[in-house]
C-alpha positions as CSV (number, residue, x, y, z in Angstrom):
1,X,107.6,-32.7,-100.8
2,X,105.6,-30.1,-98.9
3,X,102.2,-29.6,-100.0
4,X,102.6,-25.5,-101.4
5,X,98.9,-25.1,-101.3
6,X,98.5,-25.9,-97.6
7,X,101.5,-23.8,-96.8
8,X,99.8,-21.1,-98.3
9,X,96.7,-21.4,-95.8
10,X,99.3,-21.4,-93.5
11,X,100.5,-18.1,-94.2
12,X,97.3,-16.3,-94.6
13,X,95.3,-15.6,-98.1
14,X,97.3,-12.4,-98.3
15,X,100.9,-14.1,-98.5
16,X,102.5,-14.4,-101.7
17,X,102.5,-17.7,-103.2
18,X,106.0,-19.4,-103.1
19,X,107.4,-23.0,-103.4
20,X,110.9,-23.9,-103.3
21,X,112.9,-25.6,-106.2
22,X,114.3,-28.7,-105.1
23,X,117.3,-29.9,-104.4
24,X,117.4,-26.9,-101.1
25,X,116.9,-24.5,-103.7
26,X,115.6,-20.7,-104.5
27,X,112.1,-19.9,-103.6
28,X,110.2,-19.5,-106.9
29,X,106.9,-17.6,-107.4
30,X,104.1,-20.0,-108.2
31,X,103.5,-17.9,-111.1
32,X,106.0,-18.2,-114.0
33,X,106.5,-16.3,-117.3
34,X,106.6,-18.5,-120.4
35,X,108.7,-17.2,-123.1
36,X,107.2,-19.4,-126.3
37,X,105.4,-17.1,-127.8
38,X,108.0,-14.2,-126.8
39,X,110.0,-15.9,-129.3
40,X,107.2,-15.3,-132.2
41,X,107.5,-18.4,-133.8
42,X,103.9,-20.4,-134.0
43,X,102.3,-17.1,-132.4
44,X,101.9,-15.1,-136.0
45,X,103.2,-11.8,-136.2
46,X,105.5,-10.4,-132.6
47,X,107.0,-7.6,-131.9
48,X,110.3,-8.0,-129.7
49,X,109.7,-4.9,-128.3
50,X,106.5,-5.5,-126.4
51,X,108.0,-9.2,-125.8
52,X,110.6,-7.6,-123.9
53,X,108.2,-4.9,-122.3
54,X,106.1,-8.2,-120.8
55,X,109.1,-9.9,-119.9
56,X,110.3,-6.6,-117.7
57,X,107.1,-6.4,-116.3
58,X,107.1,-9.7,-114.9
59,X,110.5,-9.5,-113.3
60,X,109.3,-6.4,-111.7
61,X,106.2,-7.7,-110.0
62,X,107.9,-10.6,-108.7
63,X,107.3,-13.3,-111.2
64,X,111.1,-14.2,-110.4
65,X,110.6,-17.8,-113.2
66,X,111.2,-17.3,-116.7
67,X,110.7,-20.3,-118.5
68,X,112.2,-20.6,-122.3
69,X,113.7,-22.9,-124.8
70,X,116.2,-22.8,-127.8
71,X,113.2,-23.9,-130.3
72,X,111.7,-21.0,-129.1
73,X,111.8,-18.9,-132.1
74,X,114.9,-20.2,-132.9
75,X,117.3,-19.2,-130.2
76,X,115.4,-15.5,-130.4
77,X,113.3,-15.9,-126.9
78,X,116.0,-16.8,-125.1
79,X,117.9,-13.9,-126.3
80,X,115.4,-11.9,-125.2
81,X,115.0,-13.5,-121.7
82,X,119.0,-12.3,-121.9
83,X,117.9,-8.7,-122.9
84,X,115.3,-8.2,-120.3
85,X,117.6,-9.8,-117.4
86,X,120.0,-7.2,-118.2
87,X,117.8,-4.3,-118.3
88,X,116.2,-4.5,-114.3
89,X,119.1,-4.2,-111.8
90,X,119.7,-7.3,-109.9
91,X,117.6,-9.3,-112.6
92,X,120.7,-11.9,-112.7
93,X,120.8,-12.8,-109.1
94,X,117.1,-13.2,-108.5
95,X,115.3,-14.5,-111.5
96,X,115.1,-18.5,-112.3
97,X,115.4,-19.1,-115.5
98,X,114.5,-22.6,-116.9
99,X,114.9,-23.4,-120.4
100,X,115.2,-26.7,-122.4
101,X,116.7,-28.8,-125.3
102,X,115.9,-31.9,-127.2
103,X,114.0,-30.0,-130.4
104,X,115.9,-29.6,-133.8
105,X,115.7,-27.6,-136.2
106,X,117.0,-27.0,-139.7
107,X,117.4,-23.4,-141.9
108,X,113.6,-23.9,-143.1
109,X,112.4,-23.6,-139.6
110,X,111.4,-27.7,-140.1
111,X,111.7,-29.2,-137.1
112,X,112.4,-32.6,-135.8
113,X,112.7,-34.1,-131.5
114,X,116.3,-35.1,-131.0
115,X,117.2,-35.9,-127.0
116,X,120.2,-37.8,-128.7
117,X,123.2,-37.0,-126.1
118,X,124.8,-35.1,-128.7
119,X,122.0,-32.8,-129.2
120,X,121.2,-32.0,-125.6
121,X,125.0,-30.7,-125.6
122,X,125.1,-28.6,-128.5
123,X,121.5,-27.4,-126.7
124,X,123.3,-26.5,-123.5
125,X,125.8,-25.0,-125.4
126,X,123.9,-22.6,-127.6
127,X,121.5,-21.6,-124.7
128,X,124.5,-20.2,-122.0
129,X,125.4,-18.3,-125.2
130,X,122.2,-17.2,-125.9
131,X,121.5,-16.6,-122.1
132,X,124.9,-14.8,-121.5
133,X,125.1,-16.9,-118.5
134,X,128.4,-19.8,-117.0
135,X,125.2,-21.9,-115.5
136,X,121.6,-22.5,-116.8
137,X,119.5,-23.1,-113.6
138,X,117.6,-25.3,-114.7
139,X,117.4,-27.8,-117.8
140,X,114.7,-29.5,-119.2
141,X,114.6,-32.3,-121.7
142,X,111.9,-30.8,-123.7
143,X,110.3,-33.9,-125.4
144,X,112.0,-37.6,-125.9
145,X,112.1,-38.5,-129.2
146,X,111.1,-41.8,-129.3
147,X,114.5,-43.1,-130.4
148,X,117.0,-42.3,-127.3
149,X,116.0,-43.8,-124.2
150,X,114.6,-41.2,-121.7
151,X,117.6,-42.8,-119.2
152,X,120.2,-42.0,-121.5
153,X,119.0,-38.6,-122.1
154,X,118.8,-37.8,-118.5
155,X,122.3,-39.8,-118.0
156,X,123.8,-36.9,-120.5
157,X,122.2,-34.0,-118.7
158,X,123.5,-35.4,-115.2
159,X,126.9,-35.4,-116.8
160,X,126.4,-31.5,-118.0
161,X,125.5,-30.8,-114.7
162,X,128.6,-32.6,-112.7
163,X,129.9,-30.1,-115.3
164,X,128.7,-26.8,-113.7
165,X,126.8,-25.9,-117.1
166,X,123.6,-26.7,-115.9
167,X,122.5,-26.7,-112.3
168,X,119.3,-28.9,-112.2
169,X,117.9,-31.2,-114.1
170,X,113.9,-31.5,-115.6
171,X,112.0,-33.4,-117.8
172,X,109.1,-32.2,-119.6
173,X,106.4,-34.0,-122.2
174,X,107.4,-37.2,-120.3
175,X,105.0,-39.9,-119.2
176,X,104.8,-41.0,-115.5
177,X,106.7,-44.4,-116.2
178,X,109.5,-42.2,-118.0
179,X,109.6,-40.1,-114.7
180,X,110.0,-43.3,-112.3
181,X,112.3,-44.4,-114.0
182,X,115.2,-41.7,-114.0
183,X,113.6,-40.4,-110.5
184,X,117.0,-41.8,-109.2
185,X,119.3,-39.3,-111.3
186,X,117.8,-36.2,-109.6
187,X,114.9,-34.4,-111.3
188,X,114.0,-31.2,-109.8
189,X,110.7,-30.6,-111.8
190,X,108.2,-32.1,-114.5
191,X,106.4,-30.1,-116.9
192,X,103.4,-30.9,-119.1
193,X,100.3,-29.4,-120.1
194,X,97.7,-28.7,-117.2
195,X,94.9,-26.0,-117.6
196,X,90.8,-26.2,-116.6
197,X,89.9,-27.4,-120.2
198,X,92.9,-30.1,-120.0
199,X,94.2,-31.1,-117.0
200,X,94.7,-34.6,-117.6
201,X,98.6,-34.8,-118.2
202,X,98.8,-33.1,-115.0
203,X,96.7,-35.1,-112.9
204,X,98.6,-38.3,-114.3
205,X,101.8,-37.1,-113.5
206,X,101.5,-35.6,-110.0
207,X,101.5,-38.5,-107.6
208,X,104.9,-39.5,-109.5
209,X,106.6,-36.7,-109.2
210,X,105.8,-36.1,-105.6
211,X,108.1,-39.3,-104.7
212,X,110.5,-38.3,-107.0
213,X,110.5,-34.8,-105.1
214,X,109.9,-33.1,-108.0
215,X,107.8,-29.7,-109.2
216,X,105.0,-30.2,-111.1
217,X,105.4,-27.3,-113.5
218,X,102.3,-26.6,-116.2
219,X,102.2,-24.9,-119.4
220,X,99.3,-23.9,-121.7
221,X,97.6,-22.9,-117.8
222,X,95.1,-20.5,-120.2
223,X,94.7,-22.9,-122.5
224,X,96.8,-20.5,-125.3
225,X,94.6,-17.7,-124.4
226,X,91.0,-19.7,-124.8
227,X,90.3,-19.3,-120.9
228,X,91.5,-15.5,-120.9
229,X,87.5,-14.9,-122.4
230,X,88.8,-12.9,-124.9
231,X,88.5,-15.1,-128.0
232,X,85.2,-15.6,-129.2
233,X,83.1,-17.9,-131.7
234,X,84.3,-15.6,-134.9
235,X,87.8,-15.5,-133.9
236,X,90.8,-16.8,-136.7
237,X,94.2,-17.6,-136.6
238,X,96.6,-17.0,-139.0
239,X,98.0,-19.8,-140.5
240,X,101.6,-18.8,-138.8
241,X,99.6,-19.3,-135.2
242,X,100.0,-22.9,-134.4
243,X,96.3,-22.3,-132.8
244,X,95.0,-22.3,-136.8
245,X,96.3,-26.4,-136.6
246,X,95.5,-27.1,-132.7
247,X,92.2,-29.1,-132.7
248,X,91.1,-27.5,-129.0
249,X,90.5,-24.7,-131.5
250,X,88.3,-26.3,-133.8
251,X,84.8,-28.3,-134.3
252,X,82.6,-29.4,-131.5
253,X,85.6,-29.1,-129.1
254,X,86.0,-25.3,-129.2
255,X,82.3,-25.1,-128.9
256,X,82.1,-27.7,-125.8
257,X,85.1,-25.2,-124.2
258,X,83.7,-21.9,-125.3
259,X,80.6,-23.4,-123.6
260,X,82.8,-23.8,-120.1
261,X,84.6,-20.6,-120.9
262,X,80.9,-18.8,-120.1
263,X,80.6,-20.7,-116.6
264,X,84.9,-19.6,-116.1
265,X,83.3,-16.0,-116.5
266,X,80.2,-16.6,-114.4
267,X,82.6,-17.3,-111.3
268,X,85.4,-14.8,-112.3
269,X,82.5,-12.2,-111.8
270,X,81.4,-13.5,-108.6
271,X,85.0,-13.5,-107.3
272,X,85.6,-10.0,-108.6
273,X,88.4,-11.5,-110.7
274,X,89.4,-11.3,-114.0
275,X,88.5,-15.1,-116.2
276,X,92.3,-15.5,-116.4
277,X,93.1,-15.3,-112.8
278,X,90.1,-17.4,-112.0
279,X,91.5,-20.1,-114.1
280,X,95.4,-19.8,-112.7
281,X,93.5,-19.9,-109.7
282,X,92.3,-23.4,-110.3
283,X,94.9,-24.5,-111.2
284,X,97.0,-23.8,-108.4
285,X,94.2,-25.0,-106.1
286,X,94.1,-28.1,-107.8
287,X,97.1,-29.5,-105.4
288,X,98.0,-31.5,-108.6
289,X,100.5,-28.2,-109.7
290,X,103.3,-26.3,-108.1
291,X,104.0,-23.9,-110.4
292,X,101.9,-22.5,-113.6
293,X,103.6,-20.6,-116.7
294,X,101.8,-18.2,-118.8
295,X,103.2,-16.2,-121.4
296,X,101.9,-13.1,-123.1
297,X,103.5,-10.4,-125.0
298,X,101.4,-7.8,-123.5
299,X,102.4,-6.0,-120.2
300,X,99.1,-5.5,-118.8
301,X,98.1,-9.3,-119.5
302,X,101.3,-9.6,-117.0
303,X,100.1,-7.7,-114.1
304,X,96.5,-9.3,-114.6
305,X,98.5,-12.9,-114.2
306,X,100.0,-11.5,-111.1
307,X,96.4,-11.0,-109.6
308,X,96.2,-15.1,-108.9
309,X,98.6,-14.9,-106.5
310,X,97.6,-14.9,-102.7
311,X,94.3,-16.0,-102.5
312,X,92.4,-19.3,-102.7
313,X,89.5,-19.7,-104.7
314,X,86.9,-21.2,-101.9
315,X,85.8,-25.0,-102.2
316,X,82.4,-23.8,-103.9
317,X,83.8,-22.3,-106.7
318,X,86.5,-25.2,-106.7
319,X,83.8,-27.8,-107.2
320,X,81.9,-25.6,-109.5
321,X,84.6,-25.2,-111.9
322,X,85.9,-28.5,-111.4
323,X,82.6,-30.1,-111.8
324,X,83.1,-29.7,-115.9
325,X,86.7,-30.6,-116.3
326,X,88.1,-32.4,-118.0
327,X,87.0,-31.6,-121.6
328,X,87.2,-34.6,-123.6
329,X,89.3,-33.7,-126.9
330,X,87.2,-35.0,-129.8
331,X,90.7,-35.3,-131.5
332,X,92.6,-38.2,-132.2
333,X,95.3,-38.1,-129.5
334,X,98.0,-40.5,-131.1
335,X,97.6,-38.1,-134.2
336,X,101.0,-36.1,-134.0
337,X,99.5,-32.7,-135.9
338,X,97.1,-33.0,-133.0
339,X,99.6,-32.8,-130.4
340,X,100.3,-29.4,-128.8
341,X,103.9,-27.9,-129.9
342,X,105.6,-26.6,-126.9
């Protein structure tokens, strides 16, 4: 697969950062908009109108990805992924919208990973409702739950999309060995968790799906908001905001990243940049990512996002940053409460 990084160079710092979606596919902005916590639940208290307002703003300043899933909030982001399509003229023909399935849930909001054949197409089914859409463009299988075989999961979504219901095929949460070893059905991207604090899951994965020919797509990129620079020391979550349970948030590791947060500002104000683009910056300059999502439910946090694309950080600041990463979690990875949610 083309390197997207080097094709940018290519281009000039002032080009737009694009990369395609495989197979032959659309161009997609290297920049996408997650829709997790659009969908308000594990964020606390949302509003759907200033979801909406940050999902409109992204479609207009070019951020033609949307990325979503049926867990999200229930079926409720990807209902508003629906709303804000329909409210910018032309929305349907030029935004990529991604969303996923293999996450159940019962009336209590209790939730439970099913990638049981079964589930992933009652998923497919509820989210081209939801999405008021014939095909999804792209699919993922949003975690495998330890029960179905990853092969057998992917063998169902292959069939859904010799269907026509879904158009492409991804896998996300997925280990390298899971990847290799359904690289043969057709997977047009991989996504995992990948930011300056934790890249490690995207480092692991990236050689893989490169022979596979597949994106390497990366949520959490700010590191749910830690390397924006706007949460301090003193700052609380409400025990609806799954950041109250997530351990990056707590103890000597949220002092250890608060502590490489500072040296994230030191360069943002070197740059002239703002922390957060500083950080999307990385990542994308990392050559181990093709595409970074970042959800907010704030319009101008949008157009701040924007301002990654189209420039390159510089190998000094590259190695500066890069020189503290990874943190190591003082967690206990294997502990499921420990394990990030999306």
């Amino acid at each position: 697969m083309p390197d997207p990084v080097a094709r940018d160079e290519q281009r000039g710092s002032n080009a737009p950062d694009l990369v395609e979606l495989p197979p032959a596919g659309p161009l997609l902005s290297r920049i996408g908009f997650g829709a997790w916590q659009a969908g308000g639940h594990g964020w606390g208290a949302r509003d759907d109108e200033a979801a909406l307002a940050a999902m409109i703003a992204a479609i207009e300043v070019g951020l033609n990805l949307i990325d979503t899933a049926d867990v999200y909030g229930f079926g409720r982001s990807e209902e508003l992924v629906r709303r804000a399509i329909d409210a910018v003229p032309g929305a349907r023909d030029e935004v990529i919208v991604a969303t996923k399935g293999g996450v159940a849930w019962d009336d209590s909001g209790r939730t439970r990973k099913d990638s049981s054949p079964v589930r992933l197409r009652a998923a497919v089914e509820g989210s081209l409702t939801r999405l008021g859409t014939e095909s999804i463009d792209l699919f993922y299988l949003h975690w495998p739950d330890g029960i179905t075989p990853v092969a057998e999961s992917v063998a169902a979504l292959a069939a859904l999309r010799q269907e026509g219901k879904i158009r492409r095929i991804g896998l996300s949460n997925v280990t390298a060995d899971e990847l290799d070893s359904v690289a043969h059905l057709g997977i047009s991207a991989v996504q995992v968790k990948g930011n300056l604090l934790e890249p490690q899951e995207m480092f692991a994965i990236a050689g893989t799906a490169r022979r596979a020919g597949a994106l390497v797509v990366a949520y959490s990129s700010l590191a749910d908001g830690l390397l924006t620079g706007r949460i301090g020391p003193d700052r609380v979550f409400a025990s609806t905001d799954h950041r109250s349970r997530y351990p990056l948030f707590h103890g000597d590791a949220f002092v250890e990243a608060l502590k490489r947060v500072e040296t994230l500002k030191s360069v943002a104000s070197r740059k002239g940049r703002s922390p957060a683009q500083v950080a999307l910056r990385w990542v994308l300059d990392s050559r181990h990512c093709d595409v970074v999502l970042v959800g907010t439910a704030t319009a101008s946090h949008v157009y701040d996002n924007a301002g990654a694309l189209g420039w390159s950080l510089g190998e000094r600041a590259l190695r500066e940053l890069s020189s503290e990463v990874p943190l190591t979690r003082l967690t206990n990875e294997g502990d499921e409460s420990a394990q990030h949610p999306a």
